[in-house]
Predicted model as a PDB file, atoms N, CA, C, CB and O in Angstrom, pLDDT in the B-factor column:
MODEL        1                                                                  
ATOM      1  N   UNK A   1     -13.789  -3.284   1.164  1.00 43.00           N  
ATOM      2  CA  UNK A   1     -12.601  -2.502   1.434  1.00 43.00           C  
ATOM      3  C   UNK A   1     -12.486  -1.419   0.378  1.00 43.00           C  
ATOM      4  CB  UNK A   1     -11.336  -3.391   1.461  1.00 43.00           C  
ATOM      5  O   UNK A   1     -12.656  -1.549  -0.834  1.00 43.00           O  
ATOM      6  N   UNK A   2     -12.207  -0.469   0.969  1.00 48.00           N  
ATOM      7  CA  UNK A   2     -12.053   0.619  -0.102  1.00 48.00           C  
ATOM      8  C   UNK A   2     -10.937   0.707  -1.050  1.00 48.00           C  
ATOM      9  CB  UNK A   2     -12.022   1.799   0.503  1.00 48.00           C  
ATOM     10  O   UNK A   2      -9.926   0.079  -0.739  1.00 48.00           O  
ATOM     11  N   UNK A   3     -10.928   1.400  -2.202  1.00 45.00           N  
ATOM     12  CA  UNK A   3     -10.399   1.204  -3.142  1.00 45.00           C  
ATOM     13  C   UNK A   3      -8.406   1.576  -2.876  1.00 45.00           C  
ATOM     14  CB  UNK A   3     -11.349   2.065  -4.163  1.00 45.00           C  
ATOM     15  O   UNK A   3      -7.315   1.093  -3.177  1.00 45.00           O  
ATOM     16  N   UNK A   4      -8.905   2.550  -2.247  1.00 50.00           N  
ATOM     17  CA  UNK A   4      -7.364   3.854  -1.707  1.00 50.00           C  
ATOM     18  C   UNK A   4      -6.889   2.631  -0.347  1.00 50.00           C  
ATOM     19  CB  UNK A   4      -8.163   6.328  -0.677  1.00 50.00           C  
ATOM     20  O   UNK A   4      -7.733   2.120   0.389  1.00 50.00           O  
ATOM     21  N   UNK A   5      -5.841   2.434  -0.284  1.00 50.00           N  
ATOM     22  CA  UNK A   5      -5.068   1.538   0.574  1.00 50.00           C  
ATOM     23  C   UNK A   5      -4.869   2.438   1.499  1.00 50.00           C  
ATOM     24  CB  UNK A   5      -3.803   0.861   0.052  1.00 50.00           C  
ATOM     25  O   UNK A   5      -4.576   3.623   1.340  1.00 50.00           O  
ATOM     26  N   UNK A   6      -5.060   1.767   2.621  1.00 51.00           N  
ATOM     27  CA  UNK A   6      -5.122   2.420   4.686  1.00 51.00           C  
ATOM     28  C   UNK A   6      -3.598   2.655   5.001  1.00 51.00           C  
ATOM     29  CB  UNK A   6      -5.818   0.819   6.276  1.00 51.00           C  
ATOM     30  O   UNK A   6      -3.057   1.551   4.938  1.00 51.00           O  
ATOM     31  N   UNK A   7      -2.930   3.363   5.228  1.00 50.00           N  
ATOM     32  CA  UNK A   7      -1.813   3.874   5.977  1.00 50.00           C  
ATOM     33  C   UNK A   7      -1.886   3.674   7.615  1.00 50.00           C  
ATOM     34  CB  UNK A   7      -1.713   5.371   5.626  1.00 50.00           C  
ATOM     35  O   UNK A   7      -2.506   4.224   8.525  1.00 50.00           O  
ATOM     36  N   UNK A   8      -0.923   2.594   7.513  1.00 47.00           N  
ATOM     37  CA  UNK A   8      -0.459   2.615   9.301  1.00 47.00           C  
ATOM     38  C   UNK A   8      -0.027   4.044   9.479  1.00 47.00           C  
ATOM     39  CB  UNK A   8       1.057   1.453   9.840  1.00 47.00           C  
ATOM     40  O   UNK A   8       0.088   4.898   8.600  1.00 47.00           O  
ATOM     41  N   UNK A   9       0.232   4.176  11.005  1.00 53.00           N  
ATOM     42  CA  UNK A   9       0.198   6.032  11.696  1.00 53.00           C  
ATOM     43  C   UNK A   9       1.911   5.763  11.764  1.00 53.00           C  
ATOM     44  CB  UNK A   9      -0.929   6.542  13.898  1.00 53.00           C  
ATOM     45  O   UNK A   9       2.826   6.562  11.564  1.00 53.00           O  
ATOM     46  N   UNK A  10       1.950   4.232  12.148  1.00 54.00           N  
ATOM     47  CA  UNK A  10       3.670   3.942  12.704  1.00 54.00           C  
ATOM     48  C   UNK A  10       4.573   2.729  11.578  1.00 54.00           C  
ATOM     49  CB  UNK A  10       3.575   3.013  14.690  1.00 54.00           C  
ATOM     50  O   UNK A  10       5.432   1.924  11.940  1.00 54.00           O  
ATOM     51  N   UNK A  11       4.111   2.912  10.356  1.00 50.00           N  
ATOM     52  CA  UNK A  11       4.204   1.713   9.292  1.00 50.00           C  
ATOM     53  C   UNK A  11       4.520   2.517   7.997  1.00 50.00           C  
ATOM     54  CB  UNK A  11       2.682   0.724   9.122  1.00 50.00           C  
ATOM     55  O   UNK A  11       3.893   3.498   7.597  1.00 50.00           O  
ATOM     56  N   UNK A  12       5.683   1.889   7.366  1.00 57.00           N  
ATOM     57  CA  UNK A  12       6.402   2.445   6.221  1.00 57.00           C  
ATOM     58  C   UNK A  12       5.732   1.795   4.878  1.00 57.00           C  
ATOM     59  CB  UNK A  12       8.043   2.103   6.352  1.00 57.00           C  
ATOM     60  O   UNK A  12       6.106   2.209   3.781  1.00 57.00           O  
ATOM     61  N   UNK A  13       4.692   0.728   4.980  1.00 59.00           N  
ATOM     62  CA  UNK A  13       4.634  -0.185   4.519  1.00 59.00           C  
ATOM     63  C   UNK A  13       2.959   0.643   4.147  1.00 59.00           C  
ATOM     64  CB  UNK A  13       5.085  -1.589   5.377  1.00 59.00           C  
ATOM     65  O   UNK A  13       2.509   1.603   4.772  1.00 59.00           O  
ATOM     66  N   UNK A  14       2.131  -0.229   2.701  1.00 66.00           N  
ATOM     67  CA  UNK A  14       0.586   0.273   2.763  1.00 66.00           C  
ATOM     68  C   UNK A  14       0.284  -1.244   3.349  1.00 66.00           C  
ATOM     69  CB  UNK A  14      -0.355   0.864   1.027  1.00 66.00           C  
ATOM     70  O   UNK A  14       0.717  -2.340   2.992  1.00 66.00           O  
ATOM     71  N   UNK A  15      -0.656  -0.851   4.416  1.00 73.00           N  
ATOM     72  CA  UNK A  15      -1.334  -1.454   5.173  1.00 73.00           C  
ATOM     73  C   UNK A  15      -2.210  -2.050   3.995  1.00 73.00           C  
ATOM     74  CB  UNK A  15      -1.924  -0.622   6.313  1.00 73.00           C  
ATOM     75  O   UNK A  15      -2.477  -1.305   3.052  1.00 73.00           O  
ATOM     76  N   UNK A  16      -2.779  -3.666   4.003  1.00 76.00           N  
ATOM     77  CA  UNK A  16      -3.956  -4.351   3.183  1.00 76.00           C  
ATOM     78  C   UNK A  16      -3.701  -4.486   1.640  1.00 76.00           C  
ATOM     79  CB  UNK A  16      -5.314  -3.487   3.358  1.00 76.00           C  
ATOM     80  O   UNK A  16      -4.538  -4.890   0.833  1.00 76.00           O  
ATOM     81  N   UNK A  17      -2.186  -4.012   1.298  1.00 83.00           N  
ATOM     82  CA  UNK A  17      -1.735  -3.936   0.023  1.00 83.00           C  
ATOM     83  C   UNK A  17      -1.697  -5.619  -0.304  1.00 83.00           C  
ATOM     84  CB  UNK A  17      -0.235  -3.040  -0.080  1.00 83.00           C  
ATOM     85  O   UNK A  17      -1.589  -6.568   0.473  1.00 83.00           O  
ATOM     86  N   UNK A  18      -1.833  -5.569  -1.796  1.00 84.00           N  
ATOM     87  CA  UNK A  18      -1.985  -6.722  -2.460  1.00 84.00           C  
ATOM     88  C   UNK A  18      -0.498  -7.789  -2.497  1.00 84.00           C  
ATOM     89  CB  UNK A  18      -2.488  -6.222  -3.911  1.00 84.00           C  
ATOM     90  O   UNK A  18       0.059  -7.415  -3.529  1.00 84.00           O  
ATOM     91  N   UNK A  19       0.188  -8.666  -2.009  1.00 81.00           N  
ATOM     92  CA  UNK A  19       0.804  -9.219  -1.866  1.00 81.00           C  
ATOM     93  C   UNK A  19       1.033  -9.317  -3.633  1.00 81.00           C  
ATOM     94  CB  UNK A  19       0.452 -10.134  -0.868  1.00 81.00           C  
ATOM     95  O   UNK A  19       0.041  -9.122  -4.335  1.00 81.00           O  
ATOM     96  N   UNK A  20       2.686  -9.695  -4.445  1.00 89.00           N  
ATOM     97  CA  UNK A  20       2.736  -9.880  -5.177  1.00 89.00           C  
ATOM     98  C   UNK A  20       2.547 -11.232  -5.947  1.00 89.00           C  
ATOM     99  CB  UNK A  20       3.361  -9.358  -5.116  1.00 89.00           C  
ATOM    100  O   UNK A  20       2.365 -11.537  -7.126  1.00 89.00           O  
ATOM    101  N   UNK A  21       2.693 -12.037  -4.538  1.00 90.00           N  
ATOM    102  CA  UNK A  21       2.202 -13.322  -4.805  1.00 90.00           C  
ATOM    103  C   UNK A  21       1.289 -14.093  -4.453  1.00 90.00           C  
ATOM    104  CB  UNK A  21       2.801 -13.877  -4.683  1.00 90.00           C  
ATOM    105  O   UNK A  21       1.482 -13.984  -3.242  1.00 90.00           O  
ATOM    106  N   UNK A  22       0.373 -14.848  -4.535  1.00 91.00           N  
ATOM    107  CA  UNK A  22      -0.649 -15.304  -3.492  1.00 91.00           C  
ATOM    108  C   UNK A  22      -0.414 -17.078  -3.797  1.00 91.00           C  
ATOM    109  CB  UNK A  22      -2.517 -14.566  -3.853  1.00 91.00           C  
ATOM    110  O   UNK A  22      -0.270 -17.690  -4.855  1.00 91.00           O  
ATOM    111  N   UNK A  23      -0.455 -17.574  -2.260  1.00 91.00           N  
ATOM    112  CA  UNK A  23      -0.271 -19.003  -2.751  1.00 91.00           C  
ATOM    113  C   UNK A  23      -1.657 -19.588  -1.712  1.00 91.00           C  
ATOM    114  CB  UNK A  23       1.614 -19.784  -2.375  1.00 91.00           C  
ATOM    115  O   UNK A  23      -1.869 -19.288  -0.538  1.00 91.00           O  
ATOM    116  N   UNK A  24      -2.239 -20.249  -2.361  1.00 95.00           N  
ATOM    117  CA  UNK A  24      -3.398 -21.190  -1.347  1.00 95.00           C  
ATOM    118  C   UNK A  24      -2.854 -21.986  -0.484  1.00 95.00           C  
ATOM    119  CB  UNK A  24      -4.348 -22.198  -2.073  1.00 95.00           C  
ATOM    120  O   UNK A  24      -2.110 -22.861  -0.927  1.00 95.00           O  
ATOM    121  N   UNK A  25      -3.040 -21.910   0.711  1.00 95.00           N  
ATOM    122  CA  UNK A  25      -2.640 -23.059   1.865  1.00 95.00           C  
ATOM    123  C   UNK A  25      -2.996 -24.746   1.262  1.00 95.00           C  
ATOM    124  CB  UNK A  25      -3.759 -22.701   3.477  1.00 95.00           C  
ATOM    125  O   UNK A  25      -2.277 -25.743   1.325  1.00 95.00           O  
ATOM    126  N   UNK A  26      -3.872 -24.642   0.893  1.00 94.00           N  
ATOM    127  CA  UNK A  26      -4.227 -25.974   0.310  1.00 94.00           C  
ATOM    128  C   UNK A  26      -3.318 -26.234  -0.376  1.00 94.00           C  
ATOM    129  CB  UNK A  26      -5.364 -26.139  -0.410  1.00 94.00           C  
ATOM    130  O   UNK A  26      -2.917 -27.317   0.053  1.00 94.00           O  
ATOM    131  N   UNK A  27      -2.551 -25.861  -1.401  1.00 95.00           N  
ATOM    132  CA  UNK A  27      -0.976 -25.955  -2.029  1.00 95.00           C  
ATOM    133  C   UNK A  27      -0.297 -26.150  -1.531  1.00 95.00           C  
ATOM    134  CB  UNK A  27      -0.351 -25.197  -2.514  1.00 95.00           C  
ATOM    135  O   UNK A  27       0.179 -27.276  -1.673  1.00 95.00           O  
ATOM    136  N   UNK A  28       0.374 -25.140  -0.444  1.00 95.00           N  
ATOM    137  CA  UNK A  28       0.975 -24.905   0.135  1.00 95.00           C  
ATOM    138  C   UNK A  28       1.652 -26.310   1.007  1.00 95.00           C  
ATOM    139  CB  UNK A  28       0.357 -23.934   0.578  1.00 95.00           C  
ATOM    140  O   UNK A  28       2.825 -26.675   0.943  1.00 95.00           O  
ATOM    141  N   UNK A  29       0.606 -26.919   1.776  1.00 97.00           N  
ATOM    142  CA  UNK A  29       0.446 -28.122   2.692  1.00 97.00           C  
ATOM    143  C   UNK A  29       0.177 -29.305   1.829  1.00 97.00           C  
ATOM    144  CB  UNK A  29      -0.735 -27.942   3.757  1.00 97.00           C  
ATOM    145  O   UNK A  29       0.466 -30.414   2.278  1.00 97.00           O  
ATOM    146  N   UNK A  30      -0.387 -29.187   0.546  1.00 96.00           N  
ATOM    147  CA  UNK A  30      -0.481 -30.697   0.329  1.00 96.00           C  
ATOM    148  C   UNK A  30      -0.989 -31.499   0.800  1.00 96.00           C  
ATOM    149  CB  UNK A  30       0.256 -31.211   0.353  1.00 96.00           C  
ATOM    150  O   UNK A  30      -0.550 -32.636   0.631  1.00 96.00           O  
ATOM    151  N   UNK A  31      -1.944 -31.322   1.468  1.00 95.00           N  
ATOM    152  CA  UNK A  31      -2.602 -32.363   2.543  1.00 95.00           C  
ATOM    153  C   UNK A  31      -2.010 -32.237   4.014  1.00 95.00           C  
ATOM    154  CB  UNK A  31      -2.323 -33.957   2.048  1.00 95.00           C  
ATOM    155  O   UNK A  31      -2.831 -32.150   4.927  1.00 95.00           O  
ATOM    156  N   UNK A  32      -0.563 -32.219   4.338  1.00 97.00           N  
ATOM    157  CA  UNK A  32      -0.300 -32.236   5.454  1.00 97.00           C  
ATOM    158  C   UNK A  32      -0.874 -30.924   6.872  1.00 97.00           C  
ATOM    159  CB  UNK A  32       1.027 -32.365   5.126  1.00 97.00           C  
ATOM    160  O   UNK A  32      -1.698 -30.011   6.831  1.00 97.00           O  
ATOM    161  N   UNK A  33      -0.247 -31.276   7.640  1.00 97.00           N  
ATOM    162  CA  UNK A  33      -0.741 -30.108   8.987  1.00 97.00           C  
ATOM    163  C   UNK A  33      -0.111 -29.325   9.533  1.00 97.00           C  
ATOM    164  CB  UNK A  33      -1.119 -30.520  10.110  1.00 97.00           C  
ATOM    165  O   UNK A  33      -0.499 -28.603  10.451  1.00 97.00           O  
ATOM    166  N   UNK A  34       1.436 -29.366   8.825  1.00 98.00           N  
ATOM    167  CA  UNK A  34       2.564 -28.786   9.276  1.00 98.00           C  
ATOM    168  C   UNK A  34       3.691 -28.784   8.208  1.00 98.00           C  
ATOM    169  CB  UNK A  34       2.957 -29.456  10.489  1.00 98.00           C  
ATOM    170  O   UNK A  34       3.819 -29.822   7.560  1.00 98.00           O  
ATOM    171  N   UNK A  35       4.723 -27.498   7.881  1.00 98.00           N  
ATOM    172  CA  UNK A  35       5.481 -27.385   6.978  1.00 98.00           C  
ATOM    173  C   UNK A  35       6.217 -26.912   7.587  1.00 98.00           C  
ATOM    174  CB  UNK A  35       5.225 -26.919   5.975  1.00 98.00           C  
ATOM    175  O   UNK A  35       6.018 -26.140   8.525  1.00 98.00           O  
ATOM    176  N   UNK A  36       7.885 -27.545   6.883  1.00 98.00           N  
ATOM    177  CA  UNK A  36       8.900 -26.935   7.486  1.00 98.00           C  
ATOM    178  C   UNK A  36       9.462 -25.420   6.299  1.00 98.00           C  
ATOM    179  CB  UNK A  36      10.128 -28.309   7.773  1.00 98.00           C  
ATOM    180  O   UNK A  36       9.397 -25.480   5.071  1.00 98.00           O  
ATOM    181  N   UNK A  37      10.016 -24.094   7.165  1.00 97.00           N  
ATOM    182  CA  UNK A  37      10.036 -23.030   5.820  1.00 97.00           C  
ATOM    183  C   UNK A  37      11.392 -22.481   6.452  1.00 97.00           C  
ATOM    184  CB  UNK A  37       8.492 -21.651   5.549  1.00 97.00           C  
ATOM    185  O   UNK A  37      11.475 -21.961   7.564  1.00 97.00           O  
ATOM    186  N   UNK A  38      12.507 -22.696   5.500  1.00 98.00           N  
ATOM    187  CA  UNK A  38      13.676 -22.148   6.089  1.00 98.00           C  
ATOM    188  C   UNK A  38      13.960 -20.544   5.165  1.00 98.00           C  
ATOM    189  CB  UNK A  38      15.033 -23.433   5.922  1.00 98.00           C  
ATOM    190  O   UNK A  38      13.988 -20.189   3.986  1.00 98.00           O  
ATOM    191  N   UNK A  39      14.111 -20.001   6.331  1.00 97.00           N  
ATOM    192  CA  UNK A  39      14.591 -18.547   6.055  1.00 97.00           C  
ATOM    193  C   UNK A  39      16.373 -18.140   6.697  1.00 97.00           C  
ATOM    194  CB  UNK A  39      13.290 -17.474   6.949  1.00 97.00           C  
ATOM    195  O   UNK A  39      16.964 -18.304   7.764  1.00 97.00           O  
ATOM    196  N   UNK A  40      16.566 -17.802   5.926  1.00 97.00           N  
ATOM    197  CA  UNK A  40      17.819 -16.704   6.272  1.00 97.00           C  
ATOM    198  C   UNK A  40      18.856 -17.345   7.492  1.00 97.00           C  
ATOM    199  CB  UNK A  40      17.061 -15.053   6.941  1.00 97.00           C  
ATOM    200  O   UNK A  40      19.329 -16.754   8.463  1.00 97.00           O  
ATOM    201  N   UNK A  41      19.086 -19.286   6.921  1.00 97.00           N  
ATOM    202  CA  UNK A  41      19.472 -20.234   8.093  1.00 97.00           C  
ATOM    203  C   UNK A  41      18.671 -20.253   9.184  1.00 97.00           C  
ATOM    204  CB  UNK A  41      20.715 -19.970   8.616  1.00 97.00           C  
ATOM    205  O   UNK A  41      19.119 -20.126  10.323  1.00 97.00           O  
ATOM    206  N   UNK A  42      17.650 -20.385   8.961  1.00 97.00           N  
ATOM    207  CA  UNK A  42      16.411 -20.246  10.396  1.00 97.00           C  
ATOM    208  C   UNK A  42      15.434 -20.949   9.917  1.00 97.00           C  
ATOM    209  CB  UNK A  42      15.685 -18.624  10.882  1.00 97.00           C  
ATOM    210  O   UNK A  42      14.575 -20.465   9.181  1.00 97.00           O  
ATOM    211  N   UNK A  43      15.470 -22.435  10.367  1.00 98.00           N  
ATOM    212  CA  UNK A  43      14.097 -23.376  10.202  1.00 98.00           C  
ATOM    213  C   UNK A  43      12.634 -22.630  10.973  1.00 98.00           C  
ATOM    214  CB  UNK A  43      14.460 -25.070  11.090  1.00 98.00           C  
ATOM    215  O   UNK A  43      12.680 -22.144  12.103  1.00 98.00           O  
ATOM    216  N   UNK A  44      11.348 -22.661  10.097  1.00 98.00           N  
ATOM    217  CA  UNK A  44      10.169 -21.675  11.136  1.00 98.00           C  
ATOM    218  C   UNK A  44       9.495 -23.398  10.681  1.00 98.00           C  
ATOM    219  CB  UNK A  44       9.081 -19.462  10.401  1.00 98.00           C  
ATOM    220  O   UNK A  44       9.821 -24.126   9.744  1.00 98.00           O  
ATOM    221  N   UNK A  45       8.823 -23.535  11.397  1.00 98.00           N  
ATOM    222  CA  UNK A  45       7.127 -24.136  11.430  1.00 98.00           C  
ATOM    223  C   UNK A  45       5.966 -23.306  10.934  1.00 98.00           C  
ATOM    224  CB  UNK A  45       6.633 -24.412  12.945  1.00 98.00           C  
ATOM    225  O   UNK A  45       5.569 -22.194  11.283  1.00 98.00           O  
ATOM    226  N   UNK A  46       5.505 -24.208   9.966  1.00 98.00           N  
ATOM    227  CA  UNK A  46       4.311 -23.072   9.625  1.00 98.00           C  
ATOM    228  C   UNK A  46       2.744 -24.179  10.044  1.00 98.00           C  
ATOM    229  CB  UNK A  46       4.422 -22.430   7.397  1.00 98.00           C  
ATOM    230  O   UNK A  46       2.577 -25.108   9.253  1.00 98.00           O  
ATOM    231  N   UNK A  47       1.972 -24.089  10.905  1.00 98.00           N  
ATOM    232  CA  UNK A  47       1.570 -25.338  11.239  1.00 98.00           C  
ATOM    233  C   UNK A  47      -0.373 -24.780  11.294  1.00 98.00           C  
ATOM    234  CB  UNK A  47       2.540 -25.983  12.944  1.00 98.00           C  
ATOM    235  O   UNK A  47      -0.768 -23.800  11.926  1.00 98.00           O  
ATOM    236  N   UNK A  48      -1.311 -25.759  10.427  1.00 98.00           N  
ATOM    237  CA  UNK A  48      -3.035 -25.249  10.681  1.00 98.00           C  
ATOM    238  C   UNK A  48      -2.972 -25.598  12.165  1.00 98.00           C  
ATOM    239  CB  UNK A  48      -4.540 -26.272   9.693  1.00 98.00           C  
ATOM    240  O   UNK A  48      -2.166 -26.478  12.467  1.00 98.00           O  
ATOM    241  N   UNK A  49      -3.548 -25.158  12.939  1.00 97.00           N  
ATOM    242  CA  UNK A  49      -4.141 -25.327  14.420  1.00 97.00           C  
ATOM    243  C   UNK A  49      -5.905 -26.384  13.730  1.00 97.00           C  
ATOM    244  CB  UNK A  49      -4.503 -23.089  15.442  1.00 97.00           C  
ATOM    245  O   UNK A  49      -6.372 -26.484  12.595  1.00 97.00           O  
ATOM    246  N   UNK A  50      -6.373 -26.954  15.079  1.00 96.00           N  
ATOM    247  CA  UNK A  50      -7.330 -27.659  14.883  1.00 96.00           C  
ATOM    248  C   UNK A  50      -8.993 -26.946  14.805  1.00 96.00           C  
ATOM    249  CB  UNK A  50      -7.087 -28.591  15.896  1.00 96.00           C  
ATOM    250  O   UNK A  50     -10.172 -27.295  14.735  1.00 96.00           O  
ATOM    251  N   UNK A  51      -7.892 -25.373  14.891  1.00 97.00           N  
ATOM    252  CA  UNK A  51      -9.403 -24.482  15.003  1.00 97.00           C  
ATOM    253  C   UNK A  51      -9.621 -23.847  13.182  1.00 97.00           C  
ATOM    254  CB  UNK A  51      -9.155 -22.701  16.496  1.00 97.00           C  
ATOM    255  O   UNK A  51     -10.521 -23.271  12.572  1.00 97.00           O  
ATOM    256  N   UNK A  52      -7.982 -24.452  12.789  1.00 96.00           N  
ATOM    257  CA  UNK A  52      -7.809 -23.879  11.457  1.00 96.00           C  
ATOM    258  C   UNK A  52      -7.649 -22.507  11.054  1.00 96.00           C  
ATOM    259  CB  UNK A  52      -8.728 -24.210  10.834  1.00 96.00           C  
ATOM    260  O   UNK A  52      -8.221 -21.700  10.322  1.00 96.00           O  
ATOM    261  N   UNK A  53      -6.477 -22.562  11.945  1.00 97.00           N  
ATOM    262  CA  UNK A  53      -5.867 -20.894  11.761  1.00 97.00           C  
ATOM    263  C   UNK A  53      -4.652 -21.454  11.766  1.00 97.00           C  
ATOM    264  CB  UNK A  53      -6.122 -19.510  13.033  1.00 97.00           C  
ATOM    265  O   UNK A  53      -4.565 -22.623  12.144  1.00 97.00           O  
ATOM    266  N   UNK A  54      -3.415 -20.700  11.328  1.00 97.00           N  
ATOM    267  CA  UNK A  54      -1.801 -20.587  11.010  1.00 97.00           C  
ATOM    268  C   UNK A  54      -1.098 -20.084  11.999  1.00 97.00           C  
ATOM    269  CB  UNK A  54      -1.422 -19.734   9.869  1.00 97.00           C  
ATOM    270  O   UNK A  54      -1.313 -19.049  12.630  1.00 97.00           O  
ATOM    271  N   UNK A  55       0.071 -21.141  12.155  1.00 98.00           N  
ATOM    272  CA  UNK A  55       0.801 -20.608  13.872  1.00 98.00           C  
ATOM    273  C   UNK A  55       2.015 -20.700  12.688  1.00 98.00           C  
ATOM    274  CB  UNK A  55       0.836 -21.975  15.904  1.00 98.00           C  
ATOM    275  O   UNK A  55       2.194 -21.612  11.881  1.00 98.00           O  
ATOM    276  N   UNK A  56       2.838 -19.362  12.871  1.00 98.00           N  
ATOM    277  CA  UNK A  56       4.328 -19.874  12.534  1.00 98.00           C  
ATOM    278  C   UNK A  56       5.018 -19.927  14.038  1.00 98.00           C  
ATOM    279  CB  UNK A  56       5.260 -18.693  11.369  1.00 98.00           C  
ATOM    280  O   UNK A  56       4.530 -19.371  15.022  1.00 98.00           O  
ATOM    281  N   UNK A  57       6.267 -20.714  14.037  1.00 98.00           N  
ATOM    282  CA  UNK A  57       6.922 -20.796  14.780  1.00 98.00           C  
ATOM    283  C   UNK A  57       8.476 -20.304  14.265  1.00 98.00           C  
ATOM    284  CB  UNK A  57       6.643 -21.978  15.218  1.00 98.00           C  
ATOM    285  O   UNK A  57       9.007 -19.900  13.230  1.00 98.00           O  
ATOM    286  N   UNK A  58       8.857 -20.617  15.715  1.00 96.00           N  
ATOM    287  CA  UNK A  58      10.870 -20.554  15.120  1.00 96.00           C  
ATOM    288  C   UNK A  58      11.150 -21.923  15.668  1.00 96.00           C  
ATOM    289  CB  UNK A  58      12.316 -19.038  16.103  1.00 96.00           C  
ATOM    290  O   UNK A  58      12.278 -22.407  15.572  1.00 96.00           O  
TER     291      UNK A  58                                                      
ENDMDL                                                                          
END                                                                             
């Protein structure tokens, strides 16, 4: 990836920018397969699929 960060055409945001925080899923889960993550009074699901990819839910 190049050094200069990609600009969406329709995004206020830099596209591929470095998150200020980074947390490992392996942390994250603890072993388990599913986490509960409450936002803004709004329980989400954050759950690995068996193909081992990340589904959030509401």
């Amino acid at each position: 990836m190049p050094a200069q960060a990609l600009r969406s055409p329709n995004a206020t945001s830099v596209v591929g920018a470095v998150p200020h925080r980074i947390l490992s899923s392996r942390t994250l889960f603890s072993g388990d397969r599913e986490i509960g993550i409450e936002h803004a009074g709004a329980l989400y699901r954050l759950k690995i699929t068996k193909q081992g990819k990340l589904i959030l839910n509401k």
